[in-house]
C-alpha positions in Angstrom: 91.4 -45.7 -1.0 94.9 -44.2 -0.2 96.5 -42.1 -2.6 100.0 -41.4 -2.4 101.6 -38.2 -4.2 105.4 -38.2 -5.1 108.0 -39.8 -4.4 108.4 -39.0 -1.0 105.3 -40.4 0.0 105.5 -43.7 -0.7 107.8 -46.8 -0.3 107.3 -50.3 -0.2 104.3 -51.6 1.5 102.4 -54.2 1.4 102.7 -56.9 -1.5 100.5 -55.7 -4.1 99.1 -56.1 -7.7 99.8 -53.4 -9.8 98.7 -51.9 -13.0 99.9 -48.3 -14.3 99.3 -46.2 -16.8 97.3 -42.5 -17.2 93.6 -44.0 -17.3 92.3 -40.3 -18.6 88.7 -40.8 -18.8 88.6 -44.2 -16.9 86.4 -45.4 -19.6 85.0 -48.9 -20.5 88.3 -50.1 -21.6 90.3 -48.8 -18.2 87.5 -50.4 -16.4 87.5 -54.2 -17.8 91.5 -53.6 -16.9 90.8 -52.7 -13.8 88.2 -54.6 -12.8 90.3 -57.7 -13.5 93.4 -56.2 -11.5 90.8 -55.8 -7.9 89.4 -59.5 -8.6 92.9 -61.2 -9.1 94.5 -58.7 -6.5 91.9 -60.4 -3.7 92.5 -64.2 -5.0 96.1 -63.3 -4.5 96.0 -61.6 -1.2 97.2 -58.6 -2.3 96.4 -54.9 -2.6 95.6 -53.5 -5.6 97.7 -50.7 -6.8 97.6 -47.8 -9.5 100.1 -45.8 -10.6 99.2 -43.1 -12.7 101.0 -39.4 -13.7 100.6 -36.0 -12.9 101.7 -34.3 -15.5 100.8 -36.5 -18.1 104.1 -37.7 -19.8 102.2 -35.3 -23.3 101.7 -32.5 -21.4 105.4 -32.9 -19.9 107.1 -33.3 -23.1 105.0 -31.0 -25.4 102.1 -29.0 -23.5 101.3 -27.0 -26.8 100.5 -30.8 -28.7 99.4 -32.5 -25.6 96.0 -33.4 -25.9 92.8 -31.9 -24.0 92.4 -34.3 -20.5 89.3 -36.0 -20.3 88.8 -35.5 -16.4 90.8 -33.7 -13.8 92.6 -35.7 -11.2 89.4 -35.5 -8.6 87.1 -36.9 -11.3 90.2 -39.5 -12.0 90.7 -40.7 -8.4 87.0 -40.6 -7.6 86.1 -42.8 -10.4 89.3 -45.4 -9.4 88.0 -45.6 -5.8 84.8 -46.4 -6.9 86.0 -49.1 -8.8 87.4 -51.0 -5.4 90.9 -49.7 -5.9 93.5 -49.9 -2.8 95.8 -47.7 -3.1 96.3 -45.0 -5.8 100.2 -43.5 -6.3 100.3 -40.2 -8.0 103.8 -40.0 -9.9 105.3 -36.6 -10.9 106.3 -36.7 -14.0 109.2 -34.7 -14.6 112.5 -35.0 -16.2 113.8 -37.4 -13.7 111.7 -39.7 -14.0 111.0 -39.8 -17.6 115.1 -40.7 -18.4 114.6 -43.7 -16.1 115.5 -46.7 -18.2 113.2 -49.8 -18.4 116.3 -51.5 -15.9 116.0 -48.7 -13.6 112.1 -48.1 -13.4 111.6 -52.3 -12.7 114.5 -52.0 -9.9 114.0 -48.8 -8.5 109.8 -48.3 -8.7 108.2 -51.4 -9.0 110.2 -53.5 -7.3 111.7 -51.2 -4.6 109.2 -48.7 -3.6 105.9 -50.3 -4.9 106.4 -53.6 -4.3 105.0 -55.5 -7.2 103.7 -59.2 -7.0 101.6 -59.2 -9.7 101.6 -56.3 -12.6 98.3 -56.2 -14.9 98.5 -54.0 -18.3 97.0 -53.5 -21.3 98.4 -54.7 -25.1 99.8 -51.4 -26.2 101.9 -50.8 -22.7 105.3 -49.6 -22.9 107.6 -47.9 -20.2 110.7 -46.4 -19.4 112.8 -43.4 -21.4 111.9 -43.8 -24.8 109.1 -46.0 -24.1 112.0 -48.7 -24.6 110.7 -51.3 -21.9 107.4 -53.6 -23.0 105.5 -56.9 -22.8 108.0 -58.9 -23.5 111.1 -56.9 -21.5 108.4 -56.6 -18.4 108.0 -60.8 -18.0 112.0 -61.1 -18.3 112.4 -58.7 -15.8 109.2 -60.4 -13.5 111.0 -63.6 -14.0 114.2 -62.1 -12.6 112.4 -60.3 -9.7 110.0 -62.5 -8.9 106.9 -60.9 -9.7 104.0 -62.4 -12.3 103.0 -59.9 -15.4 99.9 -60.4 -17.4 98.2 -58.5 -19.8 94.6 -57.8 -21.1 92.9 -57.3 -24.5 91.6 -54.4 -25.4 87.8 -53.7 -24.8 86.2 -52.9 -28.2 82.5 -51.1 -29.3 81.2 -52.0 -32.8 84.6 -53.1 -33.7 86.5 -50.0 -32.7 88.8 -50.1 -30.3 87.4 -48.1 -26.6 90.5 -46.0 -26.1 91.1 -42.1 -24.6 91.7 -40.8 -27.9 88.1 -42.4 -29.1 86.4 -40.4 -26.3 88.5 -37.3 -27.2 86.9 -37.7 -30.8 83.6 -38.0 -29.6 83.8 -35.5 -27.0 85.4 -32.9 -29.2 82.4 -33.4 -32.2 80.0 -33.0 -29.3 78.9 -36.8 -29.8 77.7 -37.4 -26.3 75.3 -40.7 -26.6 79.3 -42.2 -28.0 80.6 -40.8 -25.1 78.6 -42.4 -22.6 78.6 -45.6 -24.3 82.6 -45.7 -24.2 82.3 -44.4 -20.6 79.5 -45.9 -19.4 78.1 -43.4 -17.6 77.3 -39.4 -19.1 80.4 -37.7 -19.5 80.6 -35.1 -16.2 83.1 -32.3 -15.2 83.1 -32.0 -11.1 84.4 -29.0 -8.8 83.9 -26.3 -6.5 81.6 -23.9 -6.9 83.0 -20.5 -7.5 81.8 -16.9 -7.5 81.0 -15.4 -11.0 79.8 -12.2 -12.5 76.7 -12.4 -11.2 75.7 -11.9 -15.6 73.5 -15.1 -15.6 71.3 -13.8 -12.5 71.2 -10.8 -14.0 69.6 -12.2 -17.5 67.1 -14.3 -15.5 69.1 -17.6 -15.7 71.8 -17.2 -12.3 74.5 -19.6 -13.0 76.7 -22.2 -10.7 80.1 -21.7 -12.0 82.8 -24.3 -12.1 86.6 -23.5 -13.5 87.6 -26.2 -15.5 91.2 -26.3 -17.1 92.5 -23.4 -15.7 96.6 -24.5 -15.4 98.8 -23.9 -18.6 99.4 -27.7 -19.3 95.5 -28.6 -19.7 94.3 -25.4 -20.4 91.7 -27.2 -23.2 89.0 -28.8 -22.0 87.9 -32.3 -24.0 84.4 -30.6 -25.2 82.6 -26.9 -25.6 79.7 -25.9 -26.5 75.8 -25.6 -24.8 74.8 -28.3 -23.4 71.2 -30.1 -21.6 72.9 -31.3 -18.2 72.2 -32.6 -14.7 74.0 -31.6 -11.5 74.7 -34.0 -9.0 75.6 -33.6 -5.6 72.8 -31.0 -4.4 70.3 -33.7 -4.4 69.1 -37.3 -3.8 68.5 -37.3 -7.2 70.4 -35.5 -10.6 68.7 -31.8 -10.6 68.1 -31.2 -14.9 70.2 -28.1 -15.6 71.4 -26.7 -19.1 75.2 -25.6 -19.1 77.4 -23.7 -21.0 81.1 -24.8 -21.4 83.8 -22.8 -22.8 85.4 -19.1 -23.0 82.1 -16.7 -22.5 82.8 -14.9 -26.0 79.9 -12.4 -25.5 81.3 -11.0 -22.2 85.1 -11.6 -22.1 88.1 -12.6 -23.6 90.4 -13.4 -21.3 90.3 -17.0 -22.7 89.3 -18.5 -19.4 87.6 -21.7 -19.4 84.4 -21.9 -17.4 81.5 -24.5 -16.8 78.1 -22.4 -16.2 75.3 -24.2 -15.2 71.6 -23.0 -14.9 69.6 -25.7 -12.5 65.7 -25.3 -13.1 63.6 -24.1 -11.3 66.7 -24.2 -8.1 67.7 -21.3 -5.6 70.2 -22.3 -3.3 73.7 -20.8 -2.0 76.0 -23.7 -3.2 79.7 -21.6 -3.2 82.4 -23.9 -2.0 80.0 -27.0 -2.5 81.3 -29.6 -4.7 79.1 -30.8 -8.0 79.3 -33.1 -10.6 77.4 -31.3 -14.0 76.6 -34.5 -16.6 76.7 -33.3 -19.9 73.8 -35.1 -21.8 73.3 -34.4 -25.0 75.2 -31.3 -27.0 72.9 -28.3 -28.4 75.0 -25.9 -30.1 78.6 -24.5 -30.7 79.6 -22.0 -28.3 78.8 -18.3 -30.1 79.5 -14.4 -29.5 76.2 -12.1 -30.0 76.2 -8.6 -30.6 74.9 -7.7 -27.5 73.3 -9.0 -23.8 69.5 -9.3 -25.7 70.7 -11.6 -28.2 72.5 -13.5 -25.6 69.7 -13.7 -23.6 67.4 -15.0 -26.2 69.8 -17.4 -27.3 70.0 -18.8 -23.7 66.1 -18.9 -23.0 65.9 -20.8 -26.7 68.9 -23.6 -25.2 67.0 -23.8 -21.9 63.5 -24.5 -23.6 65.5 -27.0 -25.6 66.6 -28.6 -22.9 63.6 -28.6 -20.8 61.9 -30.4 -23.7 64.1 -32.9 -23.6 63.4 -33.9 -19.8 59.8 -34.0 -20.1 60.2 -36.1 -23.4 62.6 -38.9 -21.1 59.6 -38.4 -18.5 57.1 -40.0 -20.7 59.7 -42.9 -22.1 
């Protein structure tokens, strides 16, 4: 998959079919979309194309309200090549681009620099400054440029509709089974892992450490809390883990987000390595303790917890 950042990078290739939007989670409902956008790019003979944002257009206009992302950009772009995409362009959203009228953003972007034979989006798409352009504004315009537009129903689950801001709910009450199910797959942060404190080794359970929303305009991650885990990426097969997402009360307050994962029964220098920690199932709020004794109980009590809850899916 190529992935193109900025403007700079990237000006009309190949014919191809294009879909756009921010895709934060790339759940179920992105998925359908965009399964349907690499089938009918292929019986068209054409390449299929993202384009997604960087900021997203919330975080641009008001990072204070924005909402918490879902997953990073590597997670994004990972999970969209592994869906068959072509090409992948990574727009910066700034305030250039977002007074670009619906006239201007057909001419200038899809037309001009992405080339556009086919554009695939979802019921609720709008576009341009003031989200003016839509469905109906996107086929005049496809009839004046030459280029198809269809658009796709959204996915539902027991009658709700699949959406970001469905996985946002059930990521932020710690409701990981929904999760998956709108995902489908566990929900999983991925990075590089970085040096820490050293505090987990120290207690008995040494940690791999990830930073996770650590840039002003997603500084909040989508869930907190302890969590039973698996880690990815050190093994042929998911190592069981339990993890710890959030700010480290106990032991500072700097209000820096971290992922802390303990792997059972695992010692290994990992730093630099990338991982993928699946968060499975949600045991507890994040809490500060009086002191390193009570933290250290509390974390032997979560780890037992999650232990208990591989061997149980052992003997399913």
């Amino acid at each position: 998959m190529n992935v193109f950042r900025g403007p700079t990078q990237f000006s009309a290739g190949p014919a191809c079919a294009l879909t756009i939007g921010n895709f934060d989670g790339v759940h179920r409902g992105h998925r359908a979309l965009l399964k349907e956008l690499v089938d009918g790019a292929k019986n068209r003979g054409l390449v299929s194309c993202v384009m997604t944002f960087e900021p997203h257009p919330k975080e641009f206009f008001s990072p204070e309200q924005a909402p918490p992302r879902i997953l990073n950009l590597r997670d994004k772009l990972a999970a969209l090549a592994d869906l068959g995409i072509d090409r992948v362009v990574v727009e910066h959203f700034n305030s250039a681009f977002a007074k670009l009228t619906p006239e201007q953003f057909v001419s200038e972007i899809i037309v001009k620099r992405l080339n556009a034979k086919w554009i695939l989006i979802g019921d609720d798409f709008c576009y341009g400054a003031k989200r003016a352009g839509n469905f109906a504004s996107l086929k005049a315009a496809g009839e004046k440029y030459g280029f198809e537009v269809s658009s796709i129903q959204t996915i539902q689950e027991g009658g709700e509709r699949i959406s970001s801001s469905a996985l946002r709910t059930a990521l932020a009450s710690g409701d990981m089974q929904l999760a998956e199910k709108l995902l489908g797959r566990p929900y999983g942060i991925s990075g590089h892992v970085i040096h820490g404190q050293q505090l987990g080794r120290q207690l008995g359970f040494p940690t791999l450490n990830l930073a996770v929303a650590n840039h002003l305009h997603h500084r909040k991650p989508a869930t907190t809390g302890i969590f039973t885990a698996q880690v990815l990426g050190l093994s042929d097969k998911p190592l069981p883990a339990v993890a710890s997402l959030g700010v480290r009360p106990t032991v500072e307050d700097e209000g820096r987000v971290l992922l802390e994962t303990h792997i059972f029964d695992y010692n290994a220098d990992v730093y630099g390595k990338i991982i993928t920690v699946e968060l499975l199932e949600k045991i507890r709020d994040e809490a500060k303790y009086p002191d390193l004794e009570t933290l250290t109980q509390a974390i032997a009590s979560d780890a037992a917890h999650a232990r208990n809850y591989f061997q149980k899916k052992a003997y399913v």
